[in-house]
C-alpha positions in Angstrom: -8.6 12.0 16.7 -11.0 14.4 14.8 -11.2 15.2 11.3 -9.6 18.5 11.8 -6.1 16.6 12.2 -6.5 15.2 8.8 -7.5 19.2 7.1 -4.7 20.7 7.3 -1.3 18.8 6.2 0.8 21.8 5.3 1.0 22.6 9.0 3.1 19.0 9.4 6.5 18.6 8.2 8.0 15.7 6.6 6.9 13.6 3.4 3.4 13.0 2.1 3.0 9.8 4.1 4.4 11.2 7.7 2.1 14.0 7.2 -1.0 11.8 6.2 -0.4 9.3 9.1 0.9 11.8 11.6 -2.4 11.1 13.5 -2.1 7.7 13.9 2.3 7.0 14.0 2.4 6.7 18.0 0.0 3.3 17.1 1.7 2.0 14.2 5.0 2.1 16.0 3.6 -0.1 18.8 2.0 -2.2 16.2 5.9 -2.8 14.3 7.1 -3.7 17.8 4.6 -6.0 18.9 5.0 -7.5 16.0 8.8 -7.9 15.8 8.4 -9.3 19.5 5.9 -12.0 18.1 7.6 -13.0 15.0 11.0 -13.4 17.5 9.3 -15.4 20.1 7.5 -17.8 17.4 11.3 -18.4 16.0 12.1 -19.6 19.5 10.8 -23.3 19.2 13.6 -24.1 16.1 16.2 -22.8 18.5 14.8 -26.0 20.9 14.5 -28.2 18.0 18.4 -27.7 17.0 19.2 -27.8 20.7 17.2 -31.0 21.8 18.9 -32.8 18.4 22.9 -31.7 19.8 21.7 -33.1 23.4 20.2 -37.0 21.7 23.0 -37.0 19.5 25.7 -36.2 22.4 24.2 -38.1 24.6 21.6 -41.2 24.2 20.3 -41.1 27.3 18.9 -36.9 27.7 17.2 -36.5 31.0 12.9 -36.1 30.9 13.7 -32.6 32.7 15.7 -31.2 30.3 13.3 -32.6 27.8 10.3 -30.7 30.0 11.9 -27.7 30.3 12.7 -27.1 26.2 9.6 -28.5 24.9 7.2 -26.1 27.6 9.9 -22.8 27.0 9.5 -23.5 23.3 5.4 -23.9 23.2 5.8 -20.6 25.8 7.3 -18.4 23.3 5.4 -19.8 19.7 2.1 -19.4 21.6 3.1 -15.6 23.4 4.7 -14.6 20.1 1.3 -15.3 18.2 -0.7 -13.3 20.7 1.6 -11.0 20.1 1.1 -11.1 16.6 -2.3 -11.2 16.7 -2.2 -7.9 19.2 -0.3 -5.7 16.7 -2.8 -6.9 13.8 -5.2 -5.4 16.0 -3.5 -2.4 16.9 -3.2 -1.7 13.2 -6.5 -2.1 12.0 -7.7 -0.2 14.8 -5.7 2.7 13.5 -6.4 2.3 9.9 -10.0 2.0 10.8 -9.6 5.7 12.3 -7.3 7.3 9.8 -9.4 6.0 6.7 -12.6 7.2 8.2 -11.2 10.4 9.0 -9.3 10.8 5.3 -12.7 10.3 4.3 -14.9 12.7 6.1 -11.7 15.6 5.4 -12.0 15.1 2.1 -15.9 15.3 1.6 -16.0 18.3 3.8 -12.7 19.8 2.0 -14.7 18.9 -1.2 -17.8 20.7 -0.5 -16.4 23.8 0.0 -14.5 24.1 -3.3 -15.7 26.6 -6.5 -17.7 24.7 -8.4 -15.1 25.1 -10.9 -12.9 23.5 -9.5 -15.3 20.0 -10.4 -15.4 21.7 -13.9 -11.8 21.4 -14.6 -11.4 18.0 -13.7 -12.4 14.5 -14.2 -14.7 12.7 -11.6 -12.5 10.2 -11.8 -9.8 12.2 -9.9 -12.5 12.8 -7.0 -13.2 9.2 -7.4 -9.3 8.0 -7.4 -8.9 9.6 -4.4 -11.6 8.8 -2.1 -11.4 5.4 -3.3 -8.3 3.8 -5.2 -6.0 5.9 -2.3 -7.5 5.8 0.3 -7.7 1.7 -0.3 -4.3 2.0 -1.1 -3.5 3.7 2.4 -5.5 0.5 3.9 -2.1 -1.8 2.9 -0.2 0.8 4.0 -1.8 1.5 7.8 -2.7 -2.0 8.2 -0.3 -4.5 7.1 2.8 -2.7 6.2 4.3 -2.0 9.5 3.3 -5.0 10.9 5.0 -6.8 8.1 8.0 -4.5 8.0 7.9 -5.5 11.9 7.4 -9.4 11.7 10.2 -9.6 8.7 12.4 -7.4 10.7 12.3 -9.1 14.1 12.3 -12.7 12.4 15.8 -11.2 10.2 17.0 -10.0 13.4 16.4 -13.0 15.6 18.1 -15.2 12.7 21.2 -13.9 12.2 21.8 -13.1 16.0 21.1 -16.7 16.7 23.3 -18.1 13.6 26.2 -15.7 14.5 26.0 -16.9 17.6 26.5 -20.8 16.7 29.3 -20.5 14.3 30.1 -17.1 12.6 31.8 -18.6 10.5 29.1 -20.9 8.8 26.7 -18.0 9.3 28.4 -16.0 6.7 28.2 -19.2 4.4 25.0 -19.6 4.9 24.1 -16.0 4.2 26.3 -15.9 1.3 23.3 -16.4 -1.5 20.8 -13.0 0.1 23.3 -10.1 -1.2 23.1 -11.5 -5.2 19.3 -11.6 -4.3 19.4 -8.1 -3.1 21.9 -7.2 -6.3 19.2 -8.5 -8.9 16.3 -7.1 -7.0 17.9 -3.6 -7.1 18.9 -3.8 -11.1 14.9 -4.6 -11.7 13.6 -2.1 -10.1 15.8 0.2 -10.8 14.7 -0.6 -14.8 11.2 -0.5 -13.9 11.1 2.8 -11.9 11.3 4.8 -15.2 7.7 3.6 -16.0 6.1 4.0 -12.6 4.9 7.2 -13.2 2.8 6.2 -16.8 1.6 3.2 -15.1 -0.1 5.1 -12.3 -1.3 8.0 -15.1 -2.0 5.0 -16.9 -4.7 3.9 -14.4 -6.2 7.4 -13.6 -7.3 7.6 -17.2 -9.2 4.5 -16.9 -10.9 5.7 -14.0 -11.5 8.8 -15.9 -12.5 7.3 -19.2 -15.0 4.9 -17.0 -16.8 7.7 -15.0 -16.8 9.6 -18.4 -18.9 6.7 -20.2 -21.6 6.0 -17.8 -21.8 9.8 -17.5 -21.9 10.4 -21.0 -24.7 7.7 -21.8 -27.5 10.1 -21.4 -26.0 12.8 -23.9 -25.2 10.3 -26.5 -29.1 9.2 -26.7 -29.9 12.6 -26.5 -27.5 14.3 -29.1 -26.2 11.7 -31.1 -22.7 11.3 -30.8 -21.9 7.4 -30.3 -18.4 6.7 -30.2 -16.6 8.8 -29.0 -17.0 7.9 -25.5 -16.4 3.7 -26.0 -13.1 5.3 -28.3 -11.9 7.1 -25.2 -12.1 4.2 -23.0 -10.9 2.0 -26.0 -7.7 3.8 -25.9 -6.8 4.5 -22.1 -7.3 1.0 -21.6 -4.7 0.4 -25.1 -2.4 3.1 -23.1 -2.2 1.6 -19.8 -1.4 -2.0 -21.4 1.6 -0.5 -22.8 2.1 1.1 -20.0 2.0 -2.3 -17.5 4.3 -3.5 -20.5 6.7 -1.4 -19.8 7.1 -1.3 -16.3 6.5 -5.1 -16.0 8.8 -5.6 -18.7 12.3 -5.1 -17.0 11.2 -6.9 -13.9 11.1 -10.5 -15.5 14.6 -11.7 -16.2 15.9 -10.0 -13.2 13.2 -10.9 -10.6 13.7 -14.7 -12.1 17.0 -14.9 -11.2 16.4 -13.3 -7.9 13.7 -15.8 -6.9 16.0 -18.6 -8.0 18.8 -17.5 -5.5 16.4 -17.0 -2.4 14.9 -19.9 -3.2 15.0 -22.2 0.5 16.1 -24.8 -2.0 19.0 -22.9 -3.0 20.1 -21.5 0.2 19.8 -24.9 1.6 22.0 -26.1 -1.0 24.8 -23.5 0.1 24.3 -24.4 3.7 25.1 -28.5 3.1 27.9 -27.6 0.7 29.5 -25.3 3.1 28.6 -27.9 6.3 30.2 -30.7 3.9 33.6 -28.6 3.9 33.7 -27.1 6.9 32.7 -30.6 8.6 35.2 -32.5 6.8 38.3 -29.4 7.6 36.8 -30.4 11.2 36.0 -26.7 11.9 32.5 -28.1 13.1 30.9 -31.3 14.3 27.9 -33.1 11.9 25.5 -31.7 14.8 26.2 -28.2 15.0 25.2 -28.3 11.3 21.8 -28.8 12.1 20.5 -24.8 13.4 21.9 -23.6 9.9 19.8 -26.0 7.9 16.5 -25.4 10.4 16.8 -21.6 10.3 18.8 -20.0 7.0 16.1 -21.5 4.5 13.6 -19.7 6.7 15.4 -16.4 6.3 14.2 -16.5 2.5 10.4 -15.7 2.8 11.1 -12.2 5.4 13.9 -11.0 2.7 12.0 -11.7 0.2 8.9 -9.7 1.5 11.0 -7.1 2.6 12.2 -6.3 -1.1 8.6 -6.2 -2.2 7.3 -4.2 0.4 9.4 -1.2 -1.2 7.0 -1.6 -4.2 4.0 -1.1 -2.0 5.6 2.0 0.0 6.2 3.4 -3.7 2.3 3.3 -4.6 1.6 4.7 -1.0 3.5 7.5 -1.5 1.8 8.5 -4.2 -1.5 7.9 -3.3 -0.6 9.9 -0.5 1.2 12.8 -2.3 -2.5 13.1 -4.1 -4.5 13.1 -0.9 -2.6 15.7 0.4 -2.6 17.9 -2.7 -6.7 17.2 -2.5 -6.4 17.8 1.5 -4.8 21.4 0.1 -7.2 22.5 -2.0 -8.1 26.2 -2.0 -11.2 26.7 -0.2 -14.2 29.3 -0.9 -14.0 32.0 1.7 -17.2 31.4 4.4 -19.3 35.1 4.9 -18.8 36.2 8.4 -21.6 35.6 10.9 -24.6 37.7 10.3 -22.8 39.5 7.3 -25.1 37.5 4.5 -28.0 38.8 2.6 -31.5 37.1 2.9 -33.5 37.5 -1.0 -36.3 39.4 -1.2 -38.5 36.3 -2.4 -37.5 33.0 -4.1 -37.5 34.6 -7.3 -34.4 32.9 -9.7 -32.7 35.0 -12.5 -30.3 33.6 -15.3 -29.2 35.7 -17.4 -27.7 35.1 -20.9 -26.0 31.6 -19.4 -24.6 29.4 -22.3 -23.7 25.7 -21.9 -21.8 23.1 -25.0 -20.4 19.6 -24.1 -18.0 20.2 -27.0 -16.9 22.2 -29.6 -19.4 20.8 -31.8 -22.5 20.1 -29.5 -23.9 23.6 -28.1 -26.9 22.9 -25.0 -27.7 26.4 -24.1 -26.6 29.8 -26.1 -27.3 32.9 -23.6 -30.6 32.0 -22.3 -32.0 34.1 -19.9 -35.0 33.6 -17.9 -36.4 34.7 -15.0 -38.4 31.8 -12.6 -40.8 33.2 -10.4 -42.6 31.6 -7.3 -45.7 29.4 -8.0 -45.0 29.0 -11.8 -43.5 25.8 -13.8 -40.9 26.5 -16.4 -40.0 23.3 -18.5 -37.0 23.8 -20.7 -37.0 20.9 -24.1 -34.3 20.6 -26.4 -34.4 19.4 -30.1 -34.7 16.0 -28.4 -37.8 16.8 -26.5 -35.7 16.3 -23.2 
């Protein structure tokens, strides 16, 4: 992959995201899938557990073979699903590694062949967001997304196949607590989305309003104009606490509650209840009882991630709705070969140029000067800088 794949992202269709990781999709695919192969196999041992327990409680005496055979198919599968694990980890990073480097190296040469004011009418702290903040962001994204979305899927999958398979009908007991998790987890952020786009404004002023004070130091020694700077910082950091008020705000109560329900505690608690009832109606012996208690707790921590993983593919979206404006910048139009003019000496001519920093502070009013080879022209202000 060259950088040249990463210039251009109006020639791709799709959404910011596809478009920005169009390069690299072929590896994060194989990634997901090695990963939901892993995350199945290493669910494979429980499976054994629940079935050695039904053979000893059956049966007092269980044969050594049968013993053999579980215990080495079980270590088989948790020690080939966490290669396998391990093997789509690498497979992502590998591809972030490329894309990130190559976001990179589009956007500096992209950058360098803007107008000059295109750097005037913005804030370094947009260049700085971008080749930064985003592109970090675009690391969770490349590198531990899929591979999460992969391990939670497969382990999900793998979990209810296997409870459906043992008793459907405690299966839907058991499962009974995840769609009031789902129901909270909706109605939060749901309440919070509103605010999502003054938290992320909320955080490029800061970056803004920090570049702008280091920047500014120098000018406020040289032309006296103290705080104004520290009162711009002062207040994008006031604005963005509001702002994380206000999105985090809605997300309490509801995310409590959700927590509390897909809590292995409380989905335990479901499973014995049910087991208790459907034991005592006879619809299931004490033993089958046990894969339910061993695996639906454990179906709490992939759901769970799952929800918040919508969070994350919210902020990579943006970040990578911005690198693909920046990606999309206008250009200045290159001379054609051998079409360019060569100066007659190294002569340099400005003529009437003016310069403020604001309204109030002027720099430079028309000057116009002519610096010719071999001289030294020193230009001081009132400061003697």
């Amino acid at each position: 992959m060259k950088a040249d794949d990463v210039q251009c992202p109006e020639a791709n269709a799709g959404g910011p995201i596809s478009r920005v990781l169009a390069p690299i999709r072929g590896h994060l695919i194989a990634a997901a899938l090695l990963a939901a192969i892993g995350a199945m196999l290493t669910l494979v041992p429980l499976a054994g557990i629940a079935h050695l327990a039904g053979l000893m409680l059956d049966d007092a005496a269980v044969p050594g073979d049968a013993i053999t055979t579980v215990l080495g198919i079980s270590l088989a599968c948790l020690f080939g699903g966490m290669i396998l694990l391990s093997a789509g980890d690498l497979v992502a990073h590998l591809a972030d590694n490329r894309i990130t480097g190559q976001l990179r190296l589009a956007l500096t040469r992209r950058l360098a062949r803007v107008p000059l004011g295109w750097f005037t009418a913005r804030a370094s702290g947009e260049v700085k967001q971008a080749m930064q903040d985003d592109i970090g962001t675009l690391h969770s994204l490349t590198a531990h997304f899929y591979t999460t979305l992969g391990r939670c899927s497969g382990a999900v999958l793998i979990s209810l196949l296997y409870l459906f398979a043992m008793d459907w009908r405690m299966a839907l007991i058991a499962l009974s607590p995840f769609p009031l998790f789902f129901l909270f987890s909706a109605r939060a952020h749901r309440a919070s989305a509103a605010n999502m786009q003054q938290f992320g404004a909320g955080m490029a002023r800061i970056n803004n309003a920090v570049v702008e004070f280091v920047s500014g130091i120098p000018v406020v020694k040289a032309f006296g104009v103290q705080g104004r700077l520290h009162t711009s910082y002062r207040n994008a950091i006031d604005d963005f606490a509001r702002a994380f008020t206000d999105f985090t705000r809605p997300l309490v109560a509801a995310m409590a509650n959700a927590n509390a329900i897909m809590a292995p505690a409380s989905v335990l608690g479901v499973v014995l209840a049910g087991a208790v009832v459907m034991v005592r109606a006879g619809a299931m012996a004490p033993a089958e009882v046990l894969p339910f208690v061993l695996v639906a707790p454990g179906l709490c921590a992939p759901l769970m991630l799952l929800s918040y993983l919508k969070h994350d593919l919210g902020s990579a979206t943006a970040a990578a709705e911005r690198l693909h404006a920046l990606l999309a910048t206008p250009v200045l139009t290159e001379p054609a070969a051998g079409t360019g003019l060569q100066p007659a000496d190294n002569t340099l001519r400005l003529e009437q140029v003016s310069y403020r920093y604001d309204d109030q502070t002027p720099v430079l009013s028309e000057l116009t000067v002519t610096l010719t080879p071999g001289t030294v022209t020193a230009i001081v202000g009132a400061s003697g800088a």
